[in-house]
C-alpha positions, 0 to 999 in steps of 0.5 A: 497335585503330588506330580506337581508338588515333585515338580516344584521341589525338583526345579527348586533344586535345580535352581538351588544348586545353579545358584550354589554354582554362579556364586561359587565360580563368582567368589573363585573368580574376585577372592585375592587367593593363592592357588594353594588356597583356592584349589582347597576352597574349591575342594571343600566346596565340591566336598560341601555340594557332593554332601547335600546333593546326596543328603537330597537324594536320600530326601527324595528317596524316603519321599518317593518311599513315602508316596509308593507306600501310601498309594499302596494303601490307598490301592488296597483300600480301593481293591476292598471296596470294590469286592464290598461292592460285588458282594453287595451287588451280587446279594 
């Protein structure tokens, strides 16, 4: 269920970040702009796309955290009731 739920969120971003792109060259292409302008647009907008693909990379960073944490702990819980279930099996 948390694979699938990673999954979604990846391809979300993919598409997310296709869609960014398709519009981007779009509006490049039909904006009445001199080449000055259009190569700062075109900066800006790298410089824009640079910050949230890092901002989601720290996002999946601390999910990925997050989850190698609480499968940690659900590891040890596991571990500790299995010994409860030793002792109790071997009296």
């Amino acid at each position: 269920m948390v694979l699938m739920a990673q999954n979604n969120s990846g391809e979300r971003l993919i598409w997310f970040f296709a869609g960014a792109a398709v519009g981007a060259a779009l509006g490049i292409l039909f904006a009445p702009q001199s080449g000055a302008d259009t190569r700062r647009f075109i900066g800006r907008k790298a410089d824009e796309a640079r910050d949230s693909i890092e901002d989601a990379g720290r996002d999946m960073l601390d999910r990925g955290r997050d989850l190698y944490a609480k499968g940690r702990e659900i590891a040890d819980e596991a571990a500790e009731l299995f010994e409860r279930g030793r002792r109790i099996v071997q009296g």
